[in-house]
C-alpha positions as CSV (number, residue, x, y, z in Angstrom):
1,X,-66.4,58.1,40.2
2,X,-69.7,56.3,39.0
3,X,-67.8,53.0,38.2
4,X,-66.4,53.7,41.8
5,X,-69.4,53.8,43.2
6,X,-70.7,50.7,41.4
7,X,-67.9,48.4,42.5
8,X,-68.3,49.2,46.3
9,X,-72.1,48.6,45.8
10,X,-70.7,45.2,44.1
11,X,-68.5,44.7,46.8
12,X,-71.5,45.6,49.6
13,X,-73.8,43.0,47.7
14,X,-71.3,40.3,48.2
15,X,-70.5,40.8,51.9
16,X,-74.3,40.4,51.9
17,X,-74.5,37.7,50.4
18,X,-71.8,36.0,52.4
19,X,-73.5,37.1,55.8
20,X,-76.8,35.6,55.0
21,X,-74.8,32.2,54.1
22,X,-72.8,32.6,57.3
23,X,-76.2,32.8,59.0
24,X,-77.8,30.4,57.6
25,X,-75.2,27.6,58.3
26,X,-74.9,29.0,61.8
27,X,-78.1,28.5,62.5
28,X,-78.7,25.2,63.9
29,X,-75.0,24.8,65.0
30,X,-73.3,28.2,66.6
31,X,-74.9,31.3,67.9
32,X,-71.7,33.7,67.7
33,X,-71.7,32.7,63.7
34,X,-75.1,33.6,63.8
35,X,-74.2,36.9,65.3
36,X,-71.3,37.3,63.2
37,X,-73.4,37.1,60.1
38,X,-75.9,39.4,61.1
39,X,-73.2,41.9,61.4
40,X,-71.6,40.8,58.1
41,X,-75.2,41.5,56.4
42,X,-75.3,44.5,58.1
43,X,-72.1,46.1,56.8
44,X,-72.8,44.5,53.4
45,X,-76.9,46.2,53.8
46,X,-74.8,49.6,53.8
47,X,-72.6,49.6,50.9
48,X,-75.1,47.8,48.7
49,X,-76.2,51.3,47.5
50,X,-79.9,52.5,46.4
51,X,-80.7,52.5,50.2
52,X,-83.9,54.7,49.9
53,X,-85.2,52.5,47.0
54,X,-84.9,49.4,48.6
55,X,-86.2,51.1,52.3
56,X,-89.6,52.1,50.2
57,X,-90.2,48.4,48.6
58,X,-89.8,46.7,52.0
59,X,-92.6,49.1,53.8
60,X,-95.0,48.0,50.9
61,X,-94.3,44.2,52.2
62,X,-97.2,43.1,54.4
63,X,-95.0,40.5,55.7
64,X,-92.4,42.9,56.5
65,X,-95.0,44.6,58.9
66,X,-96.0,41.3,60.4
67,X,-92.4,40.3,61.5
68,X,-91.9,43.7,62.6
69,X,-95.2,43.3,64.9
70,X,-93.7,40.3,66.6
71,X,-91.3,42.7,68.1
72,X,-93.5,45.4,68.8
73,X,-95.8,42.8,70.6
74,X,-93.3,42.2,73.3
75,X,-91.7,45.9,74.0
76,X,-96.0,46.5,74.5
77,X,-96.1,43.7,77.0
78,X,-93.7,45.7,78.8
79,X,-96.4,47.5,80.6
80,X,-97.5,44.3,82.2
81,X,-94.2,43.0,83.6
82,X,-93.0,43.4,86.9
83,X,-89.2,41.9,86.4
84,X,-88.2,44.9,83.8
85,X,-84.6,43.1,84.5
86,X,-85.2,40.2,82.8
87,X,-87.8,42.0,80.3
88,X,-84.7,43.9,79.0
89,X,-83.0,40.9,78.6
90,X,-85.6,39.0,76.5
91,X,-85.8,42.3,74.4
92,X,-82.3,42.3,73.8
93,X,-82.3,38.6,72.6
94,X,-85.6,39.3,70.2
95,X,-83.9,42.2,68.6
96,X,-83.2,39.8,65.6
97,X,-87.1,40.1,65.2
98,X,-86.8,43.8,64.8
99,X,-83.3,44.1,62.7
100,X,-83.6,40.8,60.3
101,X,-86.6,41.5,58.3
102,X,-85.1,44.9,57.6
103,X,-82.2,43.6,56.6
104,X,-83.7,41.0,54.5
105,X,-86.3,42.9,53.1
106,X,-84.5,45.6,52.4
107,X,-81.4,44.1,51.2
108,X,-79.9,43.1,47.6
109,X,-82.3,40.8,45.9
110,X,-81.3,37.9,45.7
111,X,-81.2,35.3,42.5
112,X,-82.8,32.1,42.6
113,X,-79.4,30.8,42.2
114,X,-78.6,32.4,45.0
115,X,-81.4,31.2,47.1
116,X,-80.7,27.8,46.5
117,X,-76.9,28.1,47.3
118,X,-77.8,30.1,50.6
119,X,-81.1,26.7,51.3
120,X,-77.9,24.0,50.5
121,X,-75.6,25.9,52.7
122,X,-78.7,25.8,55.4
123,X,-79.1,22.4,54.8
124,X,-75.1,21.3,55.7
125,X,-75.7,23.4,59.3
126,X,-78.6,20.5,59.8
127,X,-76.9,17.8,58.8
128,X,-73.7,18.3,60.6
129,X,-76.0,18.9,63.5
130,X,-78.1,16.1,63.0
131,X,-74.9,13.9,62.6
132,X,-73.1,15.0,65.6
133,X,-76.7,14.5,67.2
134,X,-76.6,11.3,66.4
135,X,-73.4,10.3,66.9
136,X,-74.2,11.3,70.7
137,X,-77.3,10.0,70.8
138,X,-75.1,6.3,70.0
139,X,-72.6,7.6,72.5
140,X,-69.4,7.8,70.6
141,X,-69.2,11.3,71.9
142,X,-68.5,10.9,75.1
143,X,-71.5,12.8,76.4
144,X,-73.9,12.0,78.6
145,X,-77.8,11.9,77.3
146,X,-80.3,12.3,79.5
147,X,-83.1,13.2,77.8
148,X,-84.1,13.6,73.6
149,X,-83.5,16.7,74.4
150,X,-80.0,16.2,74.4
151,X,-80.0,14.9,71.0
152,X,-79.7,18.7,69.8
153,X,-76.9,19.7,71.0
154,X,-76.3,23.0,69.8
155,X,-80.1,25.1,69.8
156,X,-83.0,23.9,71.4
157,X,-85.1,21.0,69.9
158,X,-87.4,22.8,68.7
159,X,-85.8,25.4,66.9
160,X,-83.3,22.6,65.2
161,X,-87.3,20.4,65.0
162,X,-88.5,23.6,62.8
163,X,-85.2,24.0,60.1
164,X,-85.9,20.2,59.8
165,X,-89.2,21.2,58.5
166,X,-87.5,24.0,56.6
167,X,-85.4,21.9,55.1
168,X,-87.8,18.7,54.2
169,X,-89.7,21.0,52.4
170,X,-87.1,22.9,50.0
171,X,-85.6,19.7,49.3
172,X,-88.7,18.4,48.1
173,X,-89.4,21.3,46.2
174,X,-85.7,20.9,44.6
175,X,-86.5,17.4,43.5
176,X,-89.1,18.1,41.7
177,X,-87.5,20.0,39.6
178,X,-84.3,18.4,39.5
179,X,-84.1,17.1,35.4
180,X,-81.6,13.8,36.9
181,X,-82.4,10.6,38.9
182,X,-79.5,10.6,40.8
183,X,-79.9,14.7,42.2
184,X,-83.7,13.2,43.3
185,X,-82.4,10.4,45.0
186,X,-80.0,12.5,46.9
187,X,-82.7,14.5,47.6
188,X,-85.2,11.3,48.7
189,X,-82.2,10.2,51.1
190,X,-81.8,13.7,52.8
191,X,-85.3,13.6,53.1
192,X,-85.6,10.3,54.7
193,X,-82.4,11.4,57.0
194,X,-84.6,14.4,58.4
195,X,-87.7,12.6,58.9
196,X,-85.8,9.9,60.8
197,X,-84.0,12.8,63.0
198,X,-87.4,14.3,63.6
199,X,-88.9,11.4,65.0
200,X,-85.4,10.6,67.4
201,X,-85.8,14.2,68.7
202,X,-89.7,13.1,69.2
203,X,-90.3,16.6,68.4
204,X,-94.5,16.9,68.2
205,X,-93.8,20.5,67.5
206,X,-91.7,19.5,64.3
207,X,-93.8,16.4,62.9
208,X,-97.0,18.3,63.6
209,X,-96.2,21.2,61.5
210,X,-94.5,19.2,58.4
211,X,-97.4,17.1,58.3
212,X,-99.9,20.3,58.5
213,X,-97.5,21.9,55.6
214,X,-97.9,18.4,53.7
215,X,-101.4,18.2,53.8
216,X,-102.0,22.0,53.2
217,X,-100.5,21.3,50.0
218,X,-102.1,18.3,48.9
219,X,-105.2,20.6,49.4
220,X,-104.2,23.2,47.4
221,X,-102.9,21.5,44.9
222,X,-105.9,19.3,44.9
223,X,-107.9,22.3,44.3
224,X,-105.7,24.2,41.3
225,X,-105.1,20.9,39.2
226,X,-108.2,20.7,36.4
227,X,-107.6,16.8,35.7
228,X,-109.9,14.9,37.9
229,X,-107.6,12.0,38.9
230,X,-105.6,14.1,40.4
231,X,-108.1,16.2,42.4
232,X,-109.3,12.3,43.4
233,X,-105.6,10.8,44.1
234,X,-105.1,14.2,46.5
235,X,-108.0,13.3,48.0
236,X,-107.8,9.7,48.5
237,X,-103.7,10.5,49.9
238,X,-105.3,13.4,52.1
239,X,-108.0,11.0,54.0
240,X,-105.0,8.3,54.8
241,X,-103.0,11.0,56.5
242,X,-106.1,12.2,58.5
243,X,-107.0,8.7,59.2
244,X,-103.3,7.7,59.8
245,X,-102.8,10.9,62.3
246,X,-105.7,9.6,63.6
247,X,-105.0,6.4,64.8
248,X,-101.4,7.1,66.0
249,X,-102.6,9.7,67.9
250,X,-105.1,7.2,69.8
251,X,-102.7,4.4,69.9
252,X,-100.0,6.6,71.8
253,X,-102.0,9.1,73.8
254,X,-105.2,7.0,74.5
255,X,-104.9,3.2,74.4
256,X,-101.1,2.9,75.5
257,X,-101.5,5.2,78.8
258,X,-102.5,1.8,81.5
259,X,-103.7,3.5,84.4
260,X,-101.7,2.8,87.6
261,X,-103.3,0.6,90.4
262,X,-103.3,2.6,93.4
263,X,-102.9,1.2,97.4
264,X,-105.1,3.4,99.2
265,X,-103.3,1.8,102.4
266,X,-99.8,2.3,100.5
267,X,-99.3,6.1,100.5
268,X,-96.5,8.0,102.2
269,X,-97.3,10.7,104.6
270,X,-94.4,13.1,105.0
271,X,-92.1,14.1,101.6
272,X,-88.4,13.9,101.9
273,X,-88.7,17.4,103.3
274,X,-90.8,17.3,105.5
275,X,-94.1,17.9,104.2
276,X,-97.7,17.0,104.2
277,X,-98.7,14.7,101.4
278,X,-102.7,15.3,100.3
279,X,-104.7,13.0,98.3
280,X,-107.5,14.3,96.8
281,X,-109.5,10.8,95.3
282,X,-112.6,12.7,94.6
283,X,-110.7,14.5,91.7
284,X,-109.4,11.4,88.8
285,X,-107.5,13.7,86.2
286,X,-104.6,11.6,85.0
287,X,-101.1,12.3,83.1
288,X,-99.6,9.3,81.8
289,X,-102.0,7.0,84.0
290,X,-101.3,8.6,87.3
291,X,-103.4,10.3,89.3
292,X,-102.5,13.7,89.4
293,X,-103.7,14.7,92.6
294,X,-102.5,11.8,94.8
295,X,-99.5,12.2,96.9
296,X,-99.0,16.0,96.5
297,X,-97.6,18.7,98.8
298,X,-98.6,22.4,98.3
299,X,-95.4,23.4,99.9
């Protein structure tokens, strides 16, 4: 009876173990895998065994708390809504918010082999989607792209912007402790693949946060190494970034915006529509060196 027990919380740790995979690869290509993995974990959460045990260690996680509180922060804005129709709707779709850091908090622990099978099988999801991204992006899809938006084809920009991040980071991680040359340059390729991708989906969202995570690390690490050339080298590297971030972000958001020469005598009256155009040329705010208050219609 005991060994029975054993081998169905065997069998429950491995139908884990193959939902979080199944999730993880889903994620930046196919929301019903997605879905279909949650469930798998689910099932898998069950028949793992030692439920109360593992129910008690994930209430002692602060994070555990702080995920759940992401959840609870929109059923309280609730109160404040006046569509409850759509409200119900963006609670439905959050409910991975509630139910995955359960799951993965409470789950089977996992080994670090384990962990860096379930980060490799994360990392094929990107590059399939990055690769079929591209491949549209050069138009040997067939489909139409509008916008670099439409470079992600399968989640939203951002989303697919921040497993990039995700990913950059474990695989630098992983080459640092890879022992062989030819595992790091693998590695040093992906990387390179990624950071190239990021800058095609000209996510700011993306590239700001890697480089906030890089330079977060040189500090700490900066700060925990006793040798002195090190804390000076991390030092040195951290003022080129800053200095670097600095000048790309006055190259493209200050110096190349020209502002437009405006016609005062040049202005359309009446929109397609129908409507009024107002000029307001007391008030010079500008988006892209255009006046944002000339020419518009309040209707």
């Amino acid at each position: 009876m005991i060994n029975d027990k054993e081998n169905i919380h065997r069998v429950g740790e491995s139908i884990f173990f193959f939902g979080v995979i199944l999730t993880a690869f889903s994620m930046p290509l196919w929301n019903l895998g997605m879905s279909l993995g949650q469930f798998t974990m689910a099932g898998g959460w069950l028949l793992a065994g030692n439920l109360k045990s593992r129910l008690s260690c994930a209430t002692k996680q602060t994070i555990f708390w702080l995920l759940v509180g992401l959840f609870l922060m929109h059923v309280l804005g609730l109160w404040n809504t006046s569509d409850f129709k759509y409200a119900s709707k963006d609670i439905t779709v959050k409910l991975p918010l509630l139910l995955m850091p359960l799951l993965i908090a409470a789950g089977p622990p996992l080994a670090a082999k384990q962990v860096r099978i379930l980060f490799h099988f994360l990392f094929l999801g990107i590059l399939v989607s990055s690769s079929y991204g591209y491949a549209t992006y050069q138009g040997w899809t067939g489909k139409e792209v509008n916008d670099f938006r439409d470079v992600s084809i399968f989640i939203s920009h951002i989303r697919l912007s921040l497993l990039i991040d995700v990913c950059v980071v474990m695989s630098l991680y992983y080459a640092y402790q890879a022992q062989s040359k030819v595992i790091k340059l693998i590695y040093f390729i992906l990387i390179l693949w990624c950071l190239y991708f990021l800058i095609l989906l000209q996510s700011i969202t993306g590239l700001f946060l890697l480089v906030l995570i890089i330079i977060s690390a040189i500090v700490y690490f900066g700060i925990t190494y006793k040798k002195n050339f090190l804390k000076i080298s991390a030092a040195v590297f951290l003022l080129i970034i800053l200095f670097g971030g600095w000048k790309c972000y006055d190259f493209i958001f200050v110096k190349s915006i020209q502002p437009y020469d405006v016609n005062h005598n040049s202005q359309l009256k009446i929109s397609a529509r129908g409507n009024v155009y107002q000029n307001d040329w007391t008030r010079q705010d500008m988006e892209e060196g255009r006046l944002v208050w000339r020419q518009y219609s309040e209707m």
